[in-house]
N, C-alpha and C positions, 0 to 999 in steps of 0.2 A: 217242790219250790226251788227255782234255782241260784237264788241266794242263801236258802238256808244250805245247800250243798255246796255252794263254792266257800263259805265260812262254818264248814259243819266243825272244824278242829276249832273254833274261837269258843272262850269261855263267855256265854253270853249274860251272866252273871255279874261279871267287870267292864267287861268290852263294850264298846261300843261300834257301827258297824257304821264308816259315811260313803256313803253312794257318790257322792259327788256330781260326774257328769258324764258318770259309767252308761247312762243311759243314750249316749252318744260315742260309740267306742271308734267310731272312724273317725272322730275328730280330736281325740286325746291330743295327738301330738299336735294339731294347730291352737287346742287348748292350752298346752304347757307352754310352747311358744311364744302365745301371746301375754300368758301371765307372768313370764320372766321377765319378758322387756316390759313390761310395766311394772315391775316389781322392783327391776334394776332403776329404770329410771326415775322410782319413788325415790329409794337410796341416794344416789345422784344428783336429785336435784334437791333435794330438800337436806341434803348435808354440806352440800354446795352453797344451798342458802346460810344455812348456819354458821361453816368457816366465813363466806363472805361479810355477816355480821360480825362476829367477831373482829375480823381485821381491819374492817374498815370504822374507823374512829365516826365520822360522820352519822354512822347509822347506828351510833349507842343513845337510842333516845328509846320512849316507854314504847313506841310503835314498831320498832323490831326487837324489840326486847319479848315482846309480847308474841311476834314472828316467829322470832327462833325457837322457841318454846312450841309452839303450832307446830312448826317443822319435826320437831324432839316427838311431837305425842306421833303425826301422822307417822314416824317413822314406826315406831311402838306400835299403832295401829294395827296395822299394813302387817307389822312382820309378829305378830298374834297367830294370823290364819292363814298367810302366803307361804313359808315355807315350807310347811306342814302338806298342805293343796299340794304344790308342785310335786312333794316326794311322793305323793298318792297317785300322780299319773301313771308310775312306773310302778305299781304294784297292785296285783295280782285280789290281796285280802287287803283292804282299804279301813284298817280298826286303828282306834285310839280309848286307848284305858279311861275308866272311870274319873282317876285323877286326873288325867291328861285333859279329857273334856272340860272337868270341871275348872282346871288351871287355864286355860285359853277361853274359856266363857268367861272369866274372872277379868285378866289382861284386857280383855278384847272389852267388854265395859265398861272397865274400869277408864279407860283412855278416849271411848267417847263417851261417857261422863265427864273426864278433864276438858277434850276439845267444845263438850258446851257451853263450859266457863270461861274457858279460855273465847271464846269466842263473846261472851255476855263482855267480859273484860274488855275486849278490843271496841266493841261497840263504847263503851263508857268513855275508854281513850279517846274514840273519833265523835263524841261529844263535847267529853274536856276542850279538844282541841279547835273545835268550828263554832260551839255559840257558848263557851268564856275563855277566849284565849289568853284573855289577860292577866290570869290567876293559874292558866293551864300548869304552868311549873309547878307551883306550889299546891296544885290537886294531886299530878302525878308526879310524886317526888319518889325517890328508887327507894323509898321503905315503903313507899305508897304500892308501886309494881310488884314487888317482890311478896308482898302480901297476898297481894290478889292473884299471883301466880301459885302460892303455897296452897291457900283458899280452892283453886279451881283443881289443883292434883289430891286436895285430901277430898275433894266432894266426888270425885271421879273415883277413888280408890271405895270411899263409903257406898257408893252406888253400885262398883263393881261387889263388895263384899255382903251388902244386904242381896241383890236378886242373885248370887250366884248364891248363897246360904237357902234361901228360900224354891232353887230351883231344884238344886240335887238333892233336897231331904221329902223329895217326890217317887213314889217308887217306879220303877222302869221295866216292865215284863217282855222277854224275850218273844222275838229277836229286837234286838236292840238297834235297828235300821234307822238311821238319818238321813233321810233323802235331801243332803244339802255336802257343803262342800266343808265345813267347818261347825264347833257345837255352839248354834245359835238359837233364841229362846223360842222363837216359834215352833220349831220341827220339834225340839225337847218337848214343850208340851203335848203336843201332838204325840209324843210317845209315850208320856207318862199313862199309867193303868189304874192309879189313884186320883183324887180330885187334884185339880188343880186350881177351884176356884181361889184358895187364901194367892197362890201363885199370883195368878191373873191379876188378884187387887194391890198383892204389894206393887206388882210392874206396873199397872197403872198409877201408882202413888207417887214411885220413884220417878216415874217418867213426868207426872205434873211436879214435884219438888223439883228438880234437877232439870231436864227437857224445858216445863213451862216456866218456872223462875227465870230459865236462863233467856228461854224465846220475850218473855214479858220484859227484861231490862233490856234485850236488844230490838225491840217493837218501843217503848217509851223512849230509849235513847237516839233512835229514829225521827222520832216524833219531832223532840226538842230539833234535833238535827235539821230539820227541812226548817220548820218555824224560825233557825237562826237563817238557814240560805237565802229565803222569802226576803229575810230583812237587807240583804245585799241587795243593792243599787242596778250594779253593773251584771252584763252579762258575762263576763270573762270572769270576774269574782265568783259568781253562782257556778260557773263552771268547774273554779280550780276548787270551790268547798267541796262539789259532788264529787271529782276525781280524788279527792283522799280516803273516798267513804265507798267507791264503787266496786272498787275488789274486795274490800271486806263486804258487802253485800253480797255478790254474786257467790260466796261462799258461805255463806250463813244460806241463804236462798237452797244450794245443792244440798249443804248437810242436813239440814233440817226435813228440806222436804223426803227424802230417799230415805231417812231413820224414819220420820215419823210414818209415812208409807211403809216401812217392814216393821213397826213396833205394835201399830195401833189396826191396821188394816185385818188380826183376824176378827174382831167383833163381826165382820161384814162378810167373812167367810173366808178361810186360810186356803191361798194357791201358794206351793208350794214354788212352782215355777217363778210367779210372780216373787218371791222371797228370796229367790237368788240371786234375779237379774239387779235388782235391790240393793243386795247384802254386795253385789259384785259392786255398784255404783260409789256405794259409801263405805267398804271396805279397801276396794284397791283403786279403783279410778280417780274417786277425789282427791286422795293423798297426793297423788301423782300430779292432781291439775292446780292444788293450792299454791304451788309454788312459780307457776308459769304464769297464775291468774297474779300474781300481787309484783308478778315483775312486767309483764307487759306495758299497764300502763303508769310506773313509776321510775318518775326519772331519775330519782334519788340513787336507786338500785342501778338501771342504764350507765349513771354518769360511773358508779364505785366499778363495774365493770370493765368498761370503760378505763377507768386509772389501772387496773388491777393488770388490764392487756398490755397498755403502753409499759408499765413497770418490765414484765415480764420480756418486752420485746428490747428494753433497755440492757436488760439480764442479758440475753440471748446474745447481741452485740457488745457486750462487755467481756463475755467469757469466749466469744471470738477474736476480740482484739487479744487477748492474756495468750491465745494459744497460737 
């Protein structure tokens, strides 16, 4: 076997062994390549957004409050299972310890369990805000926000800490081979040598507590949402209520479908291939596209841009004229 010989020095007792995308060795390096600049430009743009909220007074309202926090988990996300991936291109024995697994299954959970609250939440905001906006203030008041952000990192943390409890007190018999790129729950059970039925039902339970709670308040807050646009007259009103609510859609639509596609999809029969393309979708792409998705069509963000350039070009000719 020529994996058990290329890892015959790993203790396969602690180790664990990830294959990645070993199985494609002449494209390592257009692999790493790609997963850096998408890595980087997670970083980049989603901390970009954040300073940007920050400074600009304008957009301290609950709807980037709620942003920059998105931006904070995808960055959390993203760098779970990216940096780890990239230093595995360049090596030779591609293992990560027991702990190590079990702490990046933990992480990696744990923060999309946050981002489905955090996204249940944003939905609730662009409810508050399109059918009562006349009480909106005083729905989301910043002890209002700040709860529901507390709320969605401690359900994220309890999610990560029940299925990652529940996953590694399964026993593992050598070789300890993940044919994936980071330790993610499908492949683990796929290796376990023990039952994993109690496994399989807490994940299903967490994933309707946490997953369906969050899907079910962003499907009713939906609901209400169109039922209030309906009642708008005008066409250009009908428009500008669905432009507040279309990039949070389009994002709820990506993450939901691409998780619940790699969480729930082995009842139907476990592709492993299938589980990466997946895990690559809602691990490192979306991070990357949440931030371009909620600037594109918002003018709010355009306009603070916008000041932020002209300031700087104000700078740049000021520290010319001094010199």
């Amino acid at each position: 076997d020529p994996t058990t010989n290329t890892y015959k020095n790993i203790n396969m007792t602690t180790d664990f062994i990830l294959l990645g995308f070993s199985e494609h060795p002449e494209l390592q390096a257009f692999f790493f390549v790609l997963f850096l600049g998408i890595y980087s430009m997670t970083l980049a743009w989603n901390l970009g957004f954040v300073v940007l909220i920050r400074m600009e007074s304008c957009l301290h309202s609950p709807m980037y409050f709620f942003l920059g926090n998105l931006s904070f988990v995808d960055i959390s996300y993203t760098s779970s299972i990216t940096p780890k991936m990239l230093c595995d291109f360049f090596k030779q024995q591609k293992t990560i310890s027991f702990v190590g697994c079990a702490a990046q299954f933990f992480f990696f959970i744990s923060m999309g369990g946050t981002e489905c609250c955090l996204l249940a939440a944003m939905a609730y905001d662009r409810y508050s805000a399109i059918a009562t906006p006349l009480i909106y203030t005083a729905l989301m008041s910043p002890a209002m926000c700040v709860g529901m952000v507390i709320t969605a990192y401690t359900g994220g943390f309890l999610t990560g800490l029940v299925q990652t409890s529940s996953i590694f007190q399964l026993h593992f018999c050598g070789p300890r081979v993940i044919n994936h790129f980071f330790c993610d729950l499908p492949p683990l059970l796929v290796l376990s040598c023990s039952s994993t039925f109690l496994s399989q039902v807490v994940n299903i339970l967490v994933v309707c507590a946490v997953g369906g709670t969050s899907a079910l308040v962003v499907l009713v807050s939906y609901c209400y949402i169109i039922a209030a646009v309906m009642k708008i007259h005008s066409t250009q009103g009908r428009m500008k209520a669905f432009n507040t609510c279309a990039s949070h859609l389009t994002t709820v639509i990506l993450f939901y479908g691409s998780g619940l596609f790699s969480y729930l999809h082995s009842s139907t029969g476990y592709s492993q291939d299938q589980d990466k393309v997946a895990s690559m979708l809602y691990g490192a792409v979306i991070p990357m596209l949440n931030p371009i998705i909620y600037s594109l069509r918002n003018k709010e963000i355009k306009d603070a841009l916008k000041r932020l350039k002209n300031q700087k070009k104000q700078m740049s000719s000021l520290c010319l004229r001094v010199s």
